[in-house]
ZAMARVEX-663220 format. One record per atom (N, C-alpha, C): x, y negated, z negated; atom name. Coordinates in steps of 0.001 Angstrom, whole numbers, plus 500000, padded with zeros to 6 digits. Layout:
N
@x X; y Y; z Z; atom CA $
...
END
This chain:
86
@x 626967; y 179148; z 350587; atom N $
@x 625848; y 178390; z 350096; atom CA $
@x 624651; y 178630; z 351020; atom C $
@x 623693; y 178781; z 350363; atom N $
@x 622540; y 179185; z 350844; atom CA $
@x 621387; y 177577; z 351273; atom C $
@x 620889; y 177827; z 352500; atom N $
@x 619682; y 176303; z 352832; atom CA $
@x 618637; y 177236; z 353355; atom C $
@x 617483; y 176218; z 352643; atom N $
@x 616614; y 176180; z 353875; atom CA $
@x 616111; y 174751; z 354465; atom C $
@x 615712; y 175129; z 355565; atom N $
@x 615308; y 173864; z 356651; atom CA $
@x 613950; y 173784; z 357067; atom C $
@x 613132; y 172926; z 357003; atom N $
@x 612148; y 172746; z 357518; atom CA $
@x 611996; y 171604; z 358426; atom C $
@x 611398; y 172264; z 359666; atom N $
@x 611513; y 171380; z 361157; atom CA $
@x 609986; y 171133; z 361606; atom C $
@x 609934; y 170575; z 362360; atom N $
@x 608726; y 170143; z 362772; atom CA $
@x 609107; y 168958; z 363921; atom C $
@x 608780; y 169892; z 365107; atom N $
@x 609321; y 169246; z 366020; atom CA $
@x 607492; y 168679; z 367287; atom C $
@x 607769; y 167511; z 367514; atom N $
@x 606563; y 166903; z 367996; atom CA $
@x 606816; y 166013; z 369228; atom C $
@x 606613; y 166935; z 370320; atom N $
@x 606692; y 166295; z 371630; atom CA $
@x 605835; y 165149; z 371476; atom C $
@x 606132; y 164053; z 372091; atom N $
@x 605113; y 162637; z 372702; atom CA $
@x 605140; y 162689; z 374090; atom C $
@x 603917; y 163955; z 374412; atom N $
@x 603255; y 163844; z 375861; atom CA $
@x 602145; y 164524; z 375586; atom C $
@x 601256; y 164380; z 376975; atom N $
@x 600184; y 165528; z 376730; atom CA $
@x 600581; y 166876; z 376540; atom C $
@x 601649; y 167364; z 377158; atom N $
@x 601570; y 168873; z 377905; atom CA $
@x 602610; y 169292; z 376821; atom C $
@x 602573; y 169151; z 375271; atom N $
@x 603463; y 169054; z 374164; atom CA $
@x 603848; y 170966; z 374002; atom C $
@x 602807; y 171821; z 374279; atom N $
@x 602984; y 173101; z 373538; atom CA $
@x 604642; y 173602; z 374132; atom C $
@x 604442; y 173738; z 375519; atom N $
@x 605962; y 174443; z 375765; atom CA $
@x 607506; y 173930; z 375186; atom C $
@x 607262; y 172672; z 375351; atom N $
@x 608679; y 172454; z 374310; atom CA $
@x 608537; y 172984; z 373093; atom C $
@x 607484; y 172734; z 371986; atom N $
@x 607267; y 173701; z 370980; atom CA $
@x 608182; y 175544; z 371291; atom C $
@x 607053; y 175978; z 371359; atom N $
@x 607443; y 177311; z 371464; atom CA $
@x 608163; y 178191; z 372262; atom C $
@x 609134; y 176833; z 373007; atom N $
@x 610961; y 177566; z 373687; atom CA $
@x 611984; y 177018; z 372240; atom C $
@x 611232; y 176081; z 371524; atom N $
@x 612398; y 175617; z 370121; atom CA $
@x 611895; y 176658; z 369314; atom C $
@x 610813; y 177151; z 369237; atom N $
@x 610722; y 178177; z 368003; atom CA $
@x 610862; y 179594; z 368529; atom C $
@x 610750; y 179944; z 369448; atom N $
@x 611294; y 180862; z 370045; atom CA $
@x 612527; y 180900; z 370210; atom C $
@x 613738; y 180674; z 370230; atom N $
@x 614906; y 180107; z 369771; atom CA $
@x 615603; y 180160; z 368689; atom C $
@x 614695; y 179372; z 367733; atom N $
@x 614666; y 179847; z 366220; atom CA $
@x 614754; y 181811; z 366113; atom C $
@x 613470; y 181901; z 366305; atom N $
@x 613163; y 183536; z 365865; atom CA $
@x 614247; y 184491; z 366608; atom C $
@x 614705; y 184152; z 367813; atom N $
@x 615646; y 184998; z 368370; atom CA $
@x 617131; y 184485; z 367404; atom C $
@x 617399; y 183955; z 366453; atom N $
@x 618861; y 183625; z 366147; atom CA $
@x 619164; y 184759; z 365069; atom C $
@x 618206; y 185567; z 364618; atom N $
@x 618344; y 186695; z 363455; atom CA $
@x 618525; y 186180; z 361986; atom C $
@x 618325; y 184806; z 361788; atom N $
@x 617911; y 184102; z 360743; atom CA $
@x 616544; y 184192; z 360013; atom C $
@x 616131; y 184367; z 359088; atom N $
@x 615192; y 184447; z 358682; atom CA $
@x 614058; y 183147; z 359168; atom C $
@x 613216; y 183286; z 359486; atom N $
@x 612164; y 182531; z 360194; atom CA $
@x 610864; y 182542; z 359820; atom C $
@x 610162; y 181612; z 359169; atom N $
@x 608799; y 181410; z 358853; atom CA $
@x 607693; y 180492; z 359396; atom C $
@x 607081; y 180639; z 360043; atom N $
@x 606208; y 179298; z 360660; atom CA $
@x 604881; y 179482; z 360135; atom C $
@x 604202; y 178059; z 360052; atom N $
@x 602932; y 177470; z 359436; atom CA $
@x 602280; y 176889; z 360406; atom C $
@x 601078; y 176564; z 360353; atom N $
@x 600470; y 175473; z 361713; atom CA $
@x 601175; y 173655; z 361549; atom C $
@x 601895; y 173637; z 360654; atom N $
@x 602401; y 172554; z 360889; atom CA $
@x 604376; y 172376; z 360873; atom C $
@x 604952; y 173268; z 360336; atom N $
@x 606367; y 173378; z 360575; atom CA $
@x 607519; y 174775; z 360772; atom C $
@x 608135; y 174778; z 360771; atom N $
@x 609148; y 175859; z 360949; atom CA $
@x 609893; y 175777; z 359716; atom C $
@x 610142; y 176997; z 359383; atom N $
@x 611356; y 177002; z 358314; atom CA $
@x 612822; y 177951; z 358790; atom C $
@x 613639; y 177989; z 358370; atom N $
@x 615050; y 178488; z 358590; atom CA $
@x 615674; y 178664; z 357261; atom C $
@x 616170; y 180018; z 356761; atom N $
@x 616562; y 179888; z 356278; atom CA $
@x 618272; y 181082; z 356029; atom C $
@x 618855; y 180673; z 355228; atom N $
@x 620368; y 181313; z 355551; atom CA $
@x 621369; y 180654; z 355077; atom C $
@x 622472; y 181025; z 355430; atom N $
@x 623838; y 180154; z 355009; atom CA $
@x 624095; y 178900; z 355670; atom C $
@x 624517; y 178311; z 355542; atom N $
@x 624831; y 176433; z 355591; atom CA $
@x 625371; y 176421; z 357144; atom C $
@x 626585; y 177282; z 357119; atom N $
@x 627109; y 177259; z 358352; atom CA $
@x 625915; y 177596; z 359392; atom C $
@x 625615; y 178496; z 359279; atom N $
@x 625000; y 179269; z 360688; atom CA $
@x 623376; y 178835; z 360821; atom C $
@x 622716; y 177957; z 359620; atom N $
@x 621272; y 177113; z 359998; atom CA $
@x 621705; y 176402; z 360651; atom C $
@x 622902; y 175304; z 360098; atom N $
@x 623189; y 173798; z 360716; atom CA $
@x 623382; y 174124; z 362038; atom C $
@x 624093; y 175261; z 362559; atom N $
@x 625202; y 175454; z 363908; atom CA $
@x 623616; y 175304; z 364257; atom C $
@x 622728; y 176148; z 364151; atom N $
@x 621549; y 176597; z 364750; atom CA $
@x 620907; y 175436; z 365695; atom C $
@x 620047; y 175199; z 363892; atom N $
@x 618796; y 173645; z 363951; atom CA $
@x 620203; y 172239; z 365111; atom C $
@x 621291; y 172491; z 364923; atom N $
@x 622058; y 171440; z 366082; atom CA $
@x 621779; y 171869; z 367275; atom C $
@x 621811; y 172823; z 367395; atom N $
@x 622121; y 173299; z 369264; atom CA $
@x 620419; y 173091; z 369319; atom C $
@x 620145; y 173913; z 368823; atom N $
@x 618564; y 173824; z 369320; atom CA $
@x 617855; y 172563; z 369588; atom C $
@x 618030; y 171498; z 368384; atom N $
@x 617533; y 170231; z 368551; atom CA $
@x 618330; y 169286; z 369823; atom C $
@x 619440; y 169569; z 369839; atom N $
@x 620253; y 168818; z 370983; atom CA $
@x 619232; y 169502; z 372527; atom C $
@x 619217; y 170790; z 372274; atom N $
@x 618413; y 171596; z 373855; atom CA $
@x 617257; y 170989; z 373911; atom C $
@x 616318; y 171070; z 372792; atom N $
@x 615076; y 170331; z 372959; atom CA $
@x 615025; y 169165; z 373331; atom C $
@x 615905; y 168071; z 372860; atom N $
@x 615960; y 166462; z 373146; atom CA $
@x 616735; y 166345; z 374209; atom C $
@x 617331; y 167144; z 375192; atom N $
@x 617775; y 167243; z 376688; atom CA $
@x 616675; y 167434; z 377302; atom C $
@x 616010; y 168656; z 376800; atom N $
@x 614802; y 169137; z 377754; atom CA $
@x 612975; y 168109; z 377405; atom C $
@x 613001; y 167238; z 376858; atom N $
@x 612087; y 166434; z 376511; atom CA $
@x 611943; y 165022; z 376415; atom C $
@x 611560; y 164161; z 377461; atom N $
@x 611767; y 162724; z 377392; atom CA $
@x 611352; y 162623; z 376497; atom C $
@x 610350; y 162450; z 375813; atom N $
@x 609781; y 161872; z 374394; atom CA $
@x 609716; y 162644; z 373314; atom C $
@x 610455; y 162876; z 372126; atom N $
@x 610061; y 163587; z 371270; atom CA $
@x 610567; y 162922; z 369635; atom C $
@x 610138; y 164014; z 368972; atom N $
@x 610522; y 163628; z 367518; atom CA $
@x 610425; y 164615; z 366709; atom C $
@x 611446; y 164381; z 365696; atom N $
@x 611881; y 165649; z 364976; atom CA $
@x 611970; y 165448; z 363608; atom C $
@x 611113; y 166177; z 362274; atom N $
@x 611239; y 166109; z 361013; atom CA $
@x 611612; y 166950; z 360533; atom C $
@x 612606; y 166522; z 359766; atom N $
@x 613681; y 167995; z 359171; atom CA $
@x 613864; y 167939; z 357777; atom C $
@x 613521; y 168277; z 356930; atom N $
@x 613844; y 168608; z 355071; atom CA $
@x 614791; y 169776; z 354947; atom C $
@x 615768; y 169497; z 354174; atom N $
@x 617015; y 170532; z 353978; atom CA $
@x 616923; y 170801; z 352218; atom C $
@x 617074; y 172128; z 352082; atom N $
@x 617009; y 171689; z 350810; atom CA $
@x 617962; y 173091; z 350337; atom C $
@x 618678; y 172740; z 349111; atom N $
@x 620154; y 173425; z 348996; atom CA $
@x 619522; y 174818; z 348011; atom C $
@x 619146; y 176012; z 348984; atom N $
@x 618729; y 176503; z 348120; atom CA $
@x 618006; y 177657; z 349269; atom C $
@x 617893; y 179013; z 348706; atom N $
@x 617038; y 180016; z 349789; atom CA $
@x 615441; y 179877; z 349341; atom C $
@x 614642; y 178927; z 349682; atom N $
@x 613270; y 179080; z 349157; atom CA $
@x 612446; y 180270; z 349810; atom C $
@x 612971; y 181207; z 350400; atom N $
@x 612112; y 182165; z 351309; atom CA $
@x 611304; y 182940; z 350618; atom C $
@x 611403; y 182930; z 349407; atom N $
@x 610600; y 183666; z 348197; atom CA $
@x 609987; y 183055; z 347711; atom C $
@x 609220; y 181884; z 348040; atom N $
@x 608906; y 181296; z 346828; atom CA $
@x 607082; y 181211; z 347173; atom C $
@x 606687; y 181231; z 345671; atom N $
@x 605419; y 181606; z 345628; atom CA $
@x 604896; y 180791; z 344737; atom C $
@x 603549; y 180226; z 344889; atom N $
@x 602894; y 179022; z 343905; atom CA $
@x 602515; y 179761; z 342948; atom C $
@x 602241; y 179206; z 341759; atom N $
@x 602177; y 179909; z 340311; atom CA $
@x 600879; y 179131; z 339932; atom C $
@x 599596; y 179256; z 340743; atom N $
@x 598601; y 178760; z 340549; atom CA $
@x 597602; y 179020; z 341114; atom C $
END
């Protein structure tokens, strides 16, 4: 079964960028397909090997970050193609 995930991960400090871009850097090194926007990350792939992923990663980030927060949409399905019809 095929997911994709959309993350959006948001340190609560000033000095927010480096936790950012050691979690999405992370992401892009897992050989998963990887898309980023100025506001979230996407993942996308088989069920097993996003979840294993978006877990370890989010567990590393929320070790390595007193304050943070994390928004995640899963949705059962490879949207990596998908294109507005408008």
């Amino acid at each position: 079964m095929k997911i994709s995930v959309e993350l959006t991960l948001t340190p609560l400090q000033d000095d927010f960028e480096p936790p950012i871009i050691n979690f999405i850097t992370k992401l892009r090194n897992s050989g998963l397909k990887v898309l980023e926007n100025p506001l979230s990350t996407q993942v996308y792939g088989p069920y097993d090997a996003v979840m294993a992923l978006v877990t370890q990663e989010i567990k590393v980030a929320f070790e390595n970050t007193d304050k943070v927060l994390l928004y995640m949409k899963i949705v059962k399905s490879d949207r990596s193609d998908y294109e507005p019809h408008f």
